[in-house]
Each structure stands twice: as C-alpha cells, then as structure tokens.
N, CA, C and O atoms as a GROMACS GRO file, in nm:
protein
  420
    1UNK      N    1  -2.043   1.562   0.437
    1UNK     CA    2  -1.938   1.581   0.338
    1UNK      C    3  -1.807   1.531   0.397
    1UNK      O    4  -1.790   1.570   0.512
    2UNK      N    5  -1.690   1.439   0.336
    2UNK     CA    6  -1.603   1.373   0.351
    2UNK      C    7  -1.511   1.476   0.334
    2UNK      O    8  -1.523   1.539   0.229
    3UNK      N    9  -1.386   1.524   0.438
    3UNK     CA   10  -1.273   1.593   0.419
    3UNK      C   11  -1.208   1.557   0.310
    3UNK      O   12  -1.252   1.468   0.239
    4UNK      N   13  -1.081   1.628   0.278
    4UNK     CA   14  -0.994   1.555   0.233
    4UNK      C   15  -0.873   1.504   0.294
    4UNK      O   16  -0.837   1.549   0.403
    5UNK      N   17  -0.779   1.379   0.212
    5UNK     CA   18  -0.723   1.310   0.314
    5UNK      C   19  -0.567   1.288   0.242
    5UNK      O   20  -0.566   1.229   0.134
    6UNK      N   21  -0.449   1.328   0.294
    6UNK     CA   22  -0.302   1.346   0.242
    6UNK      C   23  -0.321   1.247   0.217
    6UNK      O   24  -0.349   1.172   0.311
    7UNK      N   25  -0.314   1.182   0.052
    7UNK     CA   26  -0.252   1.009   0.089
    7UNK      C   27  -0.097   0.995  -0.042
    7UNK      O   28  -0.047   0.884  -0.062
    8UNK      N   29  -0.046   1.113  -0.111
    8UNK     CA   30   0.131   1.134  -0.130
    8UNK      C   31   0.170   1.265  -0.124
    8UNK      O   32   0.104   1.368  -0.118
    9UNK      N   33   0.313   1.243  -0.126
    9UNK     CA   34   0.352   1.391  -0.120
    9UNK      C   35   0.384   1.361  -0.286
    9UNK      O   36   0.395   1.250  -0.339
   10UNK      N   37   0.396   1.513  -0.356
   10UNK     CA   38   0.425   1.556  -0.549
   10UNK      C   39   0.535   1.470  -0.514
   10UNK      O   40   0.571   1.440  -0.399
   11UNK      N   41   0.584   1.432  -0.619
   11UNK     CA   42   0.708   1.336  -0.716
   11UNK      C   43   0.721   1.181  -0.627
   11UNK      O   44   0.824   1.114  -0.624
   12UNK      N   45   0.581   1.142  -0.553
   12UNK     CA   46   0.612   1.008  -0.509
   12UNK      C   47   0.512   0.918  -0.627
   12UNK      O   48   0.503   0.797  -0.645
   13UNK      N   49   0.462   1.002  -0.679
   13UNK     CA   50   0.390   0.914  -0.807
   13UNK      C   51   0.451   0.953  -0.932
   13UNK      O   52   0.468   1.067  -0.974
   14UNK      N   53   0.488   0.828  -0.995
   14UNK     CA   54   0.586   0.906  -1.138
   14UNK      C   55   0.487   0.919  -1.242
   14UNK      O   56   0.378   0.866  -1.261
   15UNK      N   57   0.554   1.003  -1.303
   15UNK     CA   58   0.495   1.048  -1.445
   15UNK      C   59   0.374   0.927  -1.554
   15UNK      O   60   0.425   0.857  -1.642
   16UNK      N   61   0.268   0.924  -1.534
   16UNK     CA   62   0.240   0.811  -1.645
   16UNK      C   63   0.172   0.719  -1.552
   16UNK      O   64   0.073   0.657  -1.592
   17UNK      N   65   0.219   0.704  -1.422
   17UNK     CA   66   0.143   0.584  -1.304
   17UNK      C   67   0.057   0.609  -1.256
   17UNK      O   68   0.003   0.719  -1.268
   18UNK      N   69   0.015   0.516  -1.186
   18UNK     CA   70  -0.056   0.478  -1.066
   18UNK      C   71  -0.029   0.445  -0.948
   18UNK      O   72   0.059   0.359  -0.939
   19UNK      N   73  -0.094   0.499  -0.808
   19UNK     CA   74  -0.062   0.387  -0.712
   19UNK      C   75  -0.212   0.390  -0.617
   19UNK      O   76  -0.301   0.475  -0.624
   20UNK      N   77  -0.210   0.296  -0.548
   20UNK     CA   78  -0.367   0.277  -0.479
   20UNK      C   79  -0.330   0.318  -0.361
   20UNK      O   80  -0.211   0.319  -0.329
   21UNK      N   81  -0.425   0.359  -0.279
   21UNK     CA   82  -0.418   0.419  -0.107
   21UNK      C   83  -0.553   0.366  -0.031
   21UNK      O   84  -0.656   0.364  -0.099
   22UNK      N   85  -0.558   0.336   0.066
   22UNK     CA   86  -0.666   0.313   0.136
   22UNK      C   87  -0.714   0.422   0.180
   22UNK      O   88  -0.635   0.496   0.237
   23UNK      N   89  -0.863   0.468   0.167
   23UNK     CA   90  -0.918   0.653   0.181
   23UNK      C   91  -1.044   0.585   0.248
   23UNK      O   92  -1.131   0.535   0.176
   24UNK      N   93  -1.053   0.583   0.396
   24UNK     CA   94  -1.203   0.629   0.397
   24UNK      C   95  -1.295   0.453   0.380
   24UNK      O   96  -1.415   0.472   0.362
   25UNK      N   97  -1.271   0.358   0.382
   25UNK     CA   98  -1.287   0.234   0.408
   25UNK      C   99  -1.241   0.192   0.225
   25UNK      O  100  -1.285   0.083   0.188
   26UNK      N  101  -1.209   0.223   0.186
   26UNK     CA  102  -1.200   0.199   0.015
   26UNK      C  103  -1.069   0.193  -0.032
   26UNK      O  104  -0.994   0.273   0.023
   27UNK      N  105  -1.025   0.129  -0.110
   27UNK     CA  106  -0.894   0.126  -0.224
   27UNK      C  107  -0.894   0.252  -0.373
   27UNK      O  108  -0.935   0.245  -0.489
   28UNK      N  109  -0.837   0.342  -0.305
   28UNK     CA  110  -0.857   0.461  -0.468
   28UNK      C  111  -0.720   0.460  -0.509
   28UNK      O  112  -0.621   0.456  -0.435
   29UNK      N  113  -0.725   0.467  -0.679
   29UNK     CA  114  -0.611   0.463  -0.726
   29UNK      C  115  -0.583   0.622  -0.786
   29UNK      O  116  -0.671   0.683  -0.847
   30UNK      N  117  -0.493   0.660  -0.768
   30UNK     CA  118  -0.482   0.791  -0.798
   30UNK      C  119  -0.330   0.791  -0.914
   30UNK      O  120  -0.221   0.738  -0.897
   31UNK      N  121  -0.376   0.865  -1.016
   31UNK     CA  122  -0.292   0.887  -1.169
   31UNK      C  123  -0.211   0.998  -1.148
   31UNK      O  124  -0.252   1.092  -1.080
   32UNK      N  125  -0.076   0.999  -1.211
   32UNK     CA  126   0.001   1.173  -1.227
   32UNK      C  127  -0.008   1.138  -1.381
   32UNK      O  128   0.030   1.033  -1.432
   33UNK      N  129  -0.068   1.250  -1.448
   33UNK     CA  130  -0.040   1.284  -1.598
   33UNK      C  131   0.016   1.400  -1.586
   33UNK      O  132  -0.047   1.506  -1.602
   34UNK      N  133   0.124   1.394  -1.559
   34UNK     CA  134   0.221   1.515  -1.639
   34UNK      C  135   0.133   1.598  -1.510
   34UNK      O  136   0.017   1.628  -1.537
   35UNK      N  137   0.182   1.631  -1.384
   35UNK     CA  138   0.151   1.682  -1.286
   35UNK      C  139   0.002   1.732  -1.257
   35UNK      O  140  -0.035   1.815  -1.174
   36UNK      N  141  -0.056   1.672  -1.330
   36UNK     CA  142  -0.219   1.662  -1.299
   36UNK      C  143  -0.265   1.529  -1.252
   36UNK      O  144  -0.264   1.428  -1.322
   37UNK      N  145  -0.314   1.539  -1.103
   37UNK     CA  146  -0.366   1.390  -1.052
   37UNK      C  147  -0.539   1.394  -1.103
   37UNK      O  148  -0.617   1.474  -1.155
   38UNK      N  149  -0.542   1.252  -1.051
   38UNK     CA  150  -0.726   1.184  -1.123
   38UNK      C  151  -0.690   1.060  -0.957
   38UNK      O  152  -0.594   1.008  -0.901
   39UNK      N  153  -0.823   1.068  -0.946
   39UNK     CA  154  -0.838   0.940  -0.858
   39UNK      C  155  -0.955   0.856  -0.907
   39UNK      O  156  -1.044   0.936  -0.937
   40UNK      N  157  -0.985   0.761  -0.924
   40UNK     CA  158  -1.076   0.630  -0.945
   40UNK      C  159  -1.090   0.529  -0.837
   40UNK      O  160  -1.000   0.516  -0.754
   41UNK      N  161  -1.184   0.466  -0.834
   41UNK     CA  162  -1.220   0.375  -0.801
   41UNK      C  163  -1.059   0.264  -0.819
   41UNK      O  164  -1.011   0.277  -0.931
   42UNK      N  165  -0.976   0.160  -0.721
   42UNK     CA  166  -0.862   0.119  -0.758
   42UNK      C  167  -0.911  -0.019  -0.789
   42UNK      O  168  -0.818  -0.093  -0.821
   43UNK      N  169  -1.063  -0.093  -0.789
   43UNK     CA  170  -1.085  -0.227  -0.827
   43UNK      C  171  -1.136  -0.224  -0.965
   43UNK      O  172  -1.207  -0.125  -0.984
   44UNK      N  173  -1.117  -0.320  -1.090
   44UNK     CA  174  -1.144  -0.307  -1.195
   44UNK      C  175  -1.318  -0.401  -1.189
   44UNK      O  176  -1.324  -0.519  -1.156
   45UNK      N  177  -1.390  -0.352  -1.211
   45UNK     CA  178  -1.530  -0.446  -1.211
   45UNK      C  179  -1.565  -0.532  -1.229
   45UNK      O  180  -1.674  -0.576  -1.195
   46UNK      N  181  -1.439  -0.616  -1.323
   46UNK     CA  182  -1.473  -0.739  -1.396
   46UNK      C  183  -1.401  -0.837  -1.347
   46UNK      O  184  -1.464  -0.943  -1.350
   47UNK      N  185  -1.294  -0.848  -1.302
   47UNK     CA  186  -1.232  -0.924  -1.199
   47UNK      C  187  -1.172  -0.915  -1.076
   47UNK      O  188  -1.127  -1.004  -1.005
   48UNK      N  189  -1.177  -0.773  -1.058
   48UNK     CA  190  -1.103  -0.735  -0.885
   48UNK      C  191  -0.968  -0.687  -0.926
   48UNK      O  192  -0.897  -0.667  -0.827
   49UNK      N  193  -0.916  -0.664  -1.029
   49UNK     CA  194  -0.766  -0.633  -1.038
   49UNK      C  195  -0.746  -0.476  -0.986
   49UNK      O  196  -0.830  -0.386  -0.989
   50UNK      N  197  -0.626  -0.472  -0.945
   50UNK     CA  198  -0.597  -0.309  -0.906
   50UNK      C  199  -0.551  -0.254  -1.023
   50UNK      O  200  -0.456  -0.293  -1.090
   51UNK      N  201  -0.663  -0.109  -1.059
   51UNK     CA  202  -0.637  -0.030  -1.196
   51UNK      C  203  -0.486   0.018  -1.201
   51UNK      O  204  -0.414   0.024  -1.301
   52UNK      N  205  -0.451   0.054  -1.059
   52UNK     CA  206  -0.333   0.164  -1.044
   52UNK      C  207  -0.247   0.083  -1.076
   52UNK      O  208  -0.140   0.139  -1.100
   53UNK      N  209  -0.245  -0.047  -1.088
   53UNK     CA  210  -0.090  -0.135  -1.181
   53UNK      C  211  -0.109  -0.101  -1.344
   53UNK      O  212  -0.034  -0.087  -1.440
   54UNK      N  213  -0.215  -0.097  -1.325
   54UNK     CA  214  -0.240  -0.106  -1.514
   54UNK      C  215  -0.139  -0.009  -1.585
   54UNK      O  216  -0.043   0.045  -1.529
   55UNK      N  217  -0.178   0.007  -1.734
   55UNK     CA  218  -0.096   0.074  -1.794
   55UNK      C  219  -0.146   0.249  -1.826
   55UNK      O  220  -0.255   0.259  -1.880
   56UNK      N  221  -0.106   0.318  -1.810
   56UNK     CA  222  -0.152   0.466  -1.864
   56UNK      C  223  -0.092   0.526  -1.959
   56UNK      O  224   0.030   0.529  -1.976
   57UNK      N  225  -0.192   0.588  -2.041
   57UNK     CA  226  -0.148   0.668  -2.178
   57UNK      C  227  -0.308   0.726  -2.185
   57UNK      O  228  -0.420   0.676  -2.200
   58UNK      N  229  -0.247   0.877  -2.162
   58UNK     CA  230  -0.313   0.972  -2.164
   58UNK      C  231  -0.382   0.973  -2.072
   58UNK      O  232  -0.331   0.971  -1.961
   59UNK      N  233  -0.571   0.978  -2.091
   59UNK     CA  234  -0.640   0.975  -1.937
   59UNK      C  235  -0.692   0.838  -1.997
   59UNK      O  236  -0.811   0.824  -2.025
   60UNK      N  237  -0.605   0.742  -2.016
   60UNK     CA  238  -0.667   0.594  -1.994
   60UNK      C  239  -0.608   0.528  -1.953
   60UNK      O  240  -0.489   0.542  -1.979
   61UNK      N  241  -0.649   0.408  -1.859
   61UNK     CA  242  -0.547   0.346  -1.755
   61UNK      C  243  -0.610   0.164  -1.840
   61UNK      O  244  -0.723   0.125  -1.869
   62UNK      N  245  -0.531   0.125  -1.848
   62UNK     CA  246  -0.572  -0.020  -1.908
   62UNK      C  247  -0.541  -0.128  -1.838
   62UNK      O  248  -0.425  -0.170  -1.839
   63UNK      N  249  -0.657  -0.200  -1.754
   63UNK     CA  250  -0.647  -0.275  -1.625
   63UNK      C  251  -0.552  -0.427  -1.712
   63UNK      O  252  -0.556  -0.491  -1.817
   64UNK      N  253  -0.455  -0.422  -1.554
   64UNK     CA  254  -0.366  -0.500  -1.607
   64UNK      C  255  -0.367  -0.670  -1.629
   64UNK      O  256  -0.266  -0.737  -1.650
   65UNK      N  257  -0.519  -0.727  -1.618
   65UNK     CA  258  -0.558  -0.862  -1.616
   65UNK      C  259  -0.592  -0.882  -1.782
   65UNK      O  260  -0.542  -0.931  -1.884
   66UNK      N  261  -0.711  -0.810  -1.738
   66UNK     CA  262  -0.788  -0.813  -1.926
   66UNK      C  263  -0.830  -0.671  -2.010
   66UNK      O  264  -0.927  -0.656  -2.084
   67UNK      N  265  -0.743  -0.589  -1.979
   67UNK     CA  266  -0.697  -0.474  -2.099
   67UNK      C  267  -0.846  -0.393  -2.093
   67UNK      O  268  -0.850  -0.309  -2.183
   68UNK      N  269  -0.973  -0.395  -2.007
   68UNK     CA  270  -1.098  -0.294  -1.988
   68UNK      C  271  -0.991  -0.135  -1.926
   68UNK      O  272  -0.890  -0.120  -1.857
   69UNK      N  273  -1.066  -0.065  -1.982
   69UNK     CA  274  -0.969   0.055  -2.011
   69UNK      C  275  -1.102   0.158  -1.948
   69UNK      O  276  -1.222   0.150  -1.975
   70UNK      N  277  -1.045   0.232  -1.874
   70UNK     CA  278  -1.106   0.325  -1.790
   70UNK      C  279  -1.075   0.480  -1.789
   70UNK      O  280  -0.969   0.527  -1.747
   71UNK      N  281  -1.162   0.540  -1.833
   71UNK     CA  282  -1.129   0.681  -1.806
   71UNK      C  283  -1.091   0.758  -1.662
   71UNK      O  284  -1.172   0.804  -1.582
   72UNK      N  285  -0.911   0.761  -1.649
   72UNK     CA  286  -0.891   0.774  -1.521
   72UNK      C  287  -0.933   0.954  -1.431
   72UNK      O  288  -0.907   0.989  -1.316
   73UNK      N  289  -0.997   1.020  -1.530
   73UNK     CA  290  -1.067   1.142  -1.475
   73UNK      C  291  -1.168   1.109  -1.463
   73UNK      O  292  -1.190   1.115  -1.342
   74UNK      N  293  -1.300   1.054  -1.541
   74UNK     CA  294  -1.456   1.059  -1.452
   74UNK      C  295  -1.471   0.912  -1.451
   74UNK      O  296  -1.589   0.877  -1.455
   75UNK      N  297  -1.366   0.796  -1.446
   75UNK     CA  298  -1.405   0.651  -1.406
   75UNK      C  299  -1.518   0.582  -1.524
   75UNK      O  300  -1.602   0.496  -1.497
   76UNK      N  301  -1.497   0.640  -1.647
   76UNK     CA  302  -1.594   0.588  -1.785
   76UNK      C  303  -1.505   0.466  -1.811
   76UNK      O  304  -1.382   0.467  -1.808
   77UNK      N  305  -1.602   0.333  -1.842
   77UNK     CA  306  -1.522   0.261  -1.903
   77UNK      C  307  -1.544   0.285  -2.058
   77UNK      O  308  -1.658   0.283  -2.105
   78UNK      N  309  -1.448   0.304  -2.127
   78UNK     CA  310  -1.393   0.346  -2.260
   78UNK      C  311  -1.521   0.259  -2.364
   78UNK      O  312  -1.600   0.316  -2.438
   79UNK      N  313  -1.512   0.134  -2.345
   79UNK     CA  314  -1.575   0.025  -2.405
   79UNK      C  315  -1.710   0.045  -2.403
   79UNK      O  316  -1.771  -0.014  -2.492
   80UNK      N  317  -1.788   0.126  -2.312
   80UNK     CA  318  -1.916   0.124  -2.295
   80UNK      C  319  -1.981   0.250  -2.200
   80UNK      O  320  -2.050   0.223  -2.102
   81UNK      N  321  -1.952   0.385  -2.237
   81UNK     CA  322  -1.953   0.490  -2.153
   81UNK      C  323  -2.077   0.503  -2.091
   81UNK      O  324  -2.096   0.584  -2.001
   82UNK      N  325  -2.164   0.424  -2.135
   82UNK     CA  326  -2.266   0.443  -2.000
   82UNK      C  327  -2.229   0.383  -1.859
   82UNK      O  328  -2.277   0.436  -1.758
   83UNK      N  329  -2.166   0.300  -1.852
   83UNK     CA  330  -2.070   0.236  -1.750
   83UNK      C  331  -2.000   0.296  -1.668
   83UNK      O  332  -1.902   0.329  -1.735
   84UNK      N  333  -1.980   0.346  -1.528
   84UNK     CA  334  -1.885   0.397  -1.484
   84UNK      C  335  -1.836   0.341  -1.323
   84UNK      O  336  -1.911   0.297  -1.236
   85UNK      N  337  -1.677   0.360  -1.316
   85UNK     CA  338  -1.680   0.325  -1.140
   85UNK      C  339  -1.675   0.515  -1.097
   85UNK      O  340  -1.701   0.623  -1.150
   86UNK      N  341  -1.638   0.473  -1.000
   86UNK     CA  342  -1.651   0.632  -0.908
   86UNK      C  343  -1.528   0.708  -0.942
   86UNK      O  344  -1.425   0.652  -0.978
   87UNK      N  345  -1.536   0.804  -0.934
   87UNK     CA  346  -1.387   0.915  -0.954
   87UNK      C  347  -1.415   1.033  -0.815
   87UNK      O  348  -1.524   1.082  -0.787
   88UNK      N  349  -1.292   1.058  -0.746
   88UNK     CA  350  -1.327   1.145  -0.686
   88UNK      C  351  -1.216   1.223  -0.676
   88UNK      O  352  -1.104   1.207  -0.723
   89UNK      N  353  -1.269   1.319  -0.601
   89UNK     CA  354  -1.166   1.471  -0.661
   89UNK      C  355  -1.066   1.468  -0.562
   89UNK      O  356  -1.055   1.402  -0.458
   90UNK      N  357  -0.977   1.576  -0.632
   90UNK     CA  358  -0.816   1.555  -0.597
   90UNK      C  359  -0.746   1.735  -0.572
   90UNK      O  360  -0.768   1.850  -0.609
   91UNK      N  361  -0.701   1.696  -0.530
   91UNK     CA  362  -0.626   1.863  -0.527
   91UNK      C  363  -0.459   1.832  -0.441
   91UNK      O  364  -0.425   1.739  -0.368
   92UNK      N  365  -0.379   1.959  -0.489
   92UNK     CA  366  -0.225   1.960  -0.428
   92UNK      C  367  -0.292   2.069  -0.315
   92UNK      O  368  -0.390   2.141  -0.335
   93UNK      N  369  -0.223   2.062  -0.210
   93UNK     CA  370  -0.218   2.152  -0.165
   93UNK      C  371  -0.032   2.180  -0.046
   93UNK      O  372  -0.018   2.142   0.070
   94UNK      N  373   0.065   2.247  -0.126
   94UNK     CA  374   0.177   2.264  -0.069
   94UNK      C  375   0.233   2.142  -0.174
   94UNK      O  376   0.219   2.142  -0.296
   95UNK      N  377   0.294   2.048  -0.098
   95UNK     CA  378   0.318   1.882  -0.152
   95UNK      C  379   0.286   1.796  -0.112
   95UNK      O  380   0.352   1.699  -0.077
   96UNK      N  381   0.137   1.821  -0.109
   96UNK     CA  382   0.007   1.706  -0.017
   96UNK      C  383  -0.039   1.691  -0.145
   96UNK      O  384  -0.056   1.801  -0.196
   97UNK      N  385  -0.073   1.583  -0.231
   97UNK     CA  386  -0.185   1.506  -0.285
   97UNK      C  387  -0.258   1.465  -0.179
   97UNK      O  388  -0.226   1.398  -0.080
   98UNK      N  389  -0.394   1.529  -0.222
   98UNK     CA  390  -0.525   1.498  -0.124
   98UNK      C  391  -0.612   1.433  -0.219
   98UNK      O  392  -0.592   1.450  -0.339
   99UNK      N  393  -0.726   1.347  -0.172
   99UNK     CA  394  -0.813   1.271  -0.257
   99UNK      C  395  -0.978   1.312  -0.083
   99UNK      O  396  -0.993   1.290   0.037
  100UNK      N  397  -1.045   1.372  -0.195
  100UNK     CA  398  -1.179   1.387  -0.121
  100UNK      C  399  -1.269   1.226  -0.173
  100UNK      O  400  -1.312   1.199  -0.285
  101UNK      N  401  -1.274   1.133  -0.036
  101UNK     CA  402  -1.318   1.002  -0.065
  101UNK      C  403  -1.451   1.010   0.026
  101UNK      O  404  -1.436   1.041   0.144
  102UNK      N  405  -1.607   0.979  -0.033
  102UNK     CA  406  -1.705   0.984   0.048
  102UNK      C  407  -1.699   0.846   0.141
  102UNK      O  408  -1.638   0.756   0.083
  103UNK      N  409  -1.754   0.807   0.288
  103UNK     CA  410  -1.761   0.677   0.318
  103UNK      C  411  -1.834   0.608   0.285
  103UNK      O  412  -1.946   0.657   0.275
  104UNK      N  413  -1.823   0.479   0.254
  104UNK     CA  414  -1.884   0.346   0.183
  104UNK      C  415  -2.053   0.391   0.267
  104UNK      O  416  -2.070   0.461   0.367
  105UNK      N  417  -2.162   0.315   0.175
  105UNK     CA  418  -2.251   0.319   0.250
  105UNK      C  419  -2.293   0.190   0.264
  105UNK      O  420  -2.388   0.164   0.338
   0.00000   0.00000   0.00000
C-alpha cells in the first residue's frame, strides 16, 4: 500500500483549477471544487495533453487539446463511461493536500 504524499498546501490551487504534481513515478492532476480536491490521472488518453490545464465546471474537467471531458472524481470519460483513467484518493490534512498514488507497475 502506497503512503500518502504532500504535493500543495489549501489556497495554492484556485477555485475551479487544476494543477499536475509528480506522485510516485506518475503525473496526477489534482482539482479544488469549491474546497473539495479529486485527483486523476494528469495525461488525457487520446493525445498526451495535461487534464489539469483543461477547463473545469463542476466535476468535469475538459482536456484542453480536443474538449474529451473527464470525470475529475472517478476519472469516467463523460463520452463513454465504460472508459476510465485512474483517480486516486485525496485528503487535507492541517494545510497538506495529500494524494495516495499507487507505484507504476
């Protein structure tokens, strides 16, 4: 089982964004909706773009190349929910955003 790993402190991600962190050999992009974080997978599947630029409204992040739209809590792509990248869990603890990231296999 993979710890978890500080990668912001609360109010370094604004309201509505994204930003990506390196966790654990991987790129995860982690969301603030209105002081609730989500982490995903930060590569979009279809061309490599980073989700965490994309756009957010609500829990959908809309990759910023070609508009595939991802559910930024369980990593569903919107378009085809049998489809998914990885999501992994998140917690505050003090003003640590932590992201629990398993290692690549």
């Amino acid at each position: 089982m993979s710890d978890f790993v500080t990668v912001a402190r609360v109010g370094e991600i604004a309201d509505g964004e994204g930003q990506a962190f390196p966790v654990n050999g991987r790129m995860v992009a982690v969301f603030n909706r209105g002081g609730e974080y989500s982490a995903i997978d930060d590569f979009c599947p279809h061309m490599g773009a980073s989700l965490a630029g994309g756009w957010v409204e609500g829990n959908v992040v809309t990759c910023p190349w070609h508009a595939w739209r991802f559910n930024v809590c369980d990593g569903t792509w919107c378009d085809n929910p049998r489809i998914k990248i990885d999501s992994f869990e998140v917690r505050v603890e003090g003003d640590e955003i932590q992201v629990r990231v398993p290692p690549q296999e």
